[in-house]
C-alpha positions in Angstrom: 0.0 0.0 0.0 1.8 3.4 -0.8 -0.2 6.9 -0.4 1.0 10.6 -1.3 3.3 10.7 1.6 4.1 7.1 3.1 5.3 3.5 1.6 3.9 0.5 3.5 6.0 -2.7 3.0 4.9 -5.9 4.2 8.1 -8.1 4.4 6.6 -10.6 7.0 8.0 -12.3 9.9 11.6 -11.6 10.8 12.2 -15.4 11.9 11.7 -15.6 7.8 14.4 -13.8 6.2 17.0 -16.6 5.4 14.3 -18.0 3.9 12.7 -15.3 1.8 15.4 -12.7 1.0 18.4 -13.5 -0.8 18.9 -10.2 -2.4 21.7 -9.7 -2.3 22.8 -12.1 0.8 20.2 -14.1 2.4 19.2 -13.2 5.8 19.3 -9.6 4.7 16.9 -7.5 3.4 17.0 -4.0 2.5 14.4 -1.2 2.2 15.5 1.5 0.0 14.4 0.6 -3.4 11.2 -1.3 -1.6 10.1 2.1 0.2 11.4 4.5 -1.6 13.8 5.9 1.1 15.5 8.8 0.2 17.6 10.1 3.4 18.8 6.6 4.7 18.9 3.1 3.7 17.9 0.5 6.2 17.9 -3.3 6.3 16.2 -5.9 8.1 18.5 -9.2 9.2 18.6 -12.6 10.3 22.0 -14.2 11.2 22.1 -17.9 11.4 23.4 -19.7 14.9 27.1 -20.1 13.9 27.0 -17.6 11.2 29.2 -14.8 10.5 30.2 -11.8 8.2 33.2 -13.0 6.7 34.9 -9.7 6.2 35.9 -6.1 8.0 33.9 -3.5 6.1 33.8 0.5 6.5 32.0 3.2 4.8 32.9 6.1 2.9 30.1 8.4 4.0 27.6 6.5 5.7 27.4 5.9 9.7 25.4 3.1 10.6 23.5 2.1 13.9 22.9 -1.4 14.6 20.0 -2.6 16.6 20.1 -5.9 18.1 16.3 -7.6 18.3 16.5 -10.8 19.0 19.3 -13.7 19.8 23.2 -13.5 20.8 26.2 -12.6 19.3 29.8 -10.1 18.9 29.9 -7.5 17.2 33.6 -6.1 16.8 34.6 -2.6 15.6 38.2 -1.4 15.5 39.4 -4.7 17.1 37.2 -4.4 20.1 34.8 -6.8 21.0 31.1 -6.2 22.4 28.8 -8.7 23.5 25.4 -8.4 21.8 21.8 -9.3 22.5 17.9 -8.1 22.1 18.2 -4.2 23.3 22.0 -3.8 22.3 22.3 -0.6 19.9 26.0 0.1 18.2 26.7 3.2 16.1 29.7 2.7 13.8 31.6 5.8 12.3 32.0 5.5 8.5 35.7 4.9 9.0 35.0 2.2 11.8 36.7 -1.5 10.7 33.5 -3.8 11.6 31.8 -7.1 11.3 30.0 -9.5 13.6 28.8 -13.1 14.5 26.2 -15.0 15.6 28.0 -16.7 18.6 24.8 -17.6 20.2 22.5 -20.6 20.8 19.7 -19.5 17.9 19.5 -16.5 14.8 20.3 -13.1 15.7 18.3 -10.6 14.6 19.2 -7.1 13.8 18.5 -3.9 11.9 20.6 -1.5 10.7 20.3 1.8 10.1 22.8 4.1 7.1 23.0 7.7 6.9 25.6 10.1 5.8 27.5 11.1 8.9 27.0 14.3 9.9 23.5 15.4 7.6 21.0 15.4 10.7 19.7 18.8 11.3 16.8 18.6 13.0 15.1 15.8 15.2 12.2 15.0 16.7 12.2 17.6 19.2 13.1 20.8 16.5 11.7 19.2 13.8 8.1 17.6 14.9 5.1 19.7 14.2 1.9 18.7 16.8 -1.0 19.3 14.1 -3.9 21.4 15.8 -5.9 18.1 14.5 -8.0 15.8 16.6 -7.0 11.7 16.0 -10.2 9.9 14.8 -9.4 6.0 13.7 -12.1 4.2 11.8 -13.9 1.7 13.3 
């Protein structure tokens, strides 16, 4: 469903992304291109038990925050090692050396977040309008 100013993308359950997404690595899924984003991209992932990224990656604008939903793991950056679980968050640096594993008993699930590092002007609190509007749902 997509309307003059939102994108709905139904992807389905989280525990089925090794399953349904190999584009391009399975367990990953990305939402650009699928919602049109045009300030970030963002991805949804499921990380095997056992499983790993099998290389150090960095960035050449982008920071990204990684959001740990569900399962174990390590997530290393710049040769340091953090333990991660459900309610972890990580922001990496574009220039931070990173990858992680799935050191746990069960997948890992995660999101993760990419924006150009330093383009946020405004948040939530100077950016928000509160409409003069009353909310009405239909029944």
């Amino acid at each position: 469903m997509n309307g003059n100013h939102f994108n709905v993308l139904e992807s389905g359950p989280i525990i089925n992304l090794l399953s349904m997404s190999k584009d391009p690595i399975p367990g990953k899924l990305f939402l650009k291109d699928k919602l049109g984003l045009t300030g970030m991209e963002v991805s949804l992932n499921q990380l095997p038990e056992g499983g790993s990224v099998p290389f150090y990656h960095t960035h050449r604008e982008n920071e990204e925050l990684y959001l740990f939903i569900g399962g174990q793991g390590q997530f290393q950056v710049d040769g340091q090692i953090v333990d991660v679980k459900e309610g972890t968050a990580i922001r990496v640096s574009a220039e931070g050396e990173r990858t992680l594993r799935n050191n746990g008993t069960g997948d890992l699930y995660f999101i993760v977040i990419q924006v150009q590092a330093g383009s946020l002007r405004q948040w939530v609190q100077t950016d928000g309008v509160i409409l003069d509007k009353p909310v009405t749902w239909q029944e």
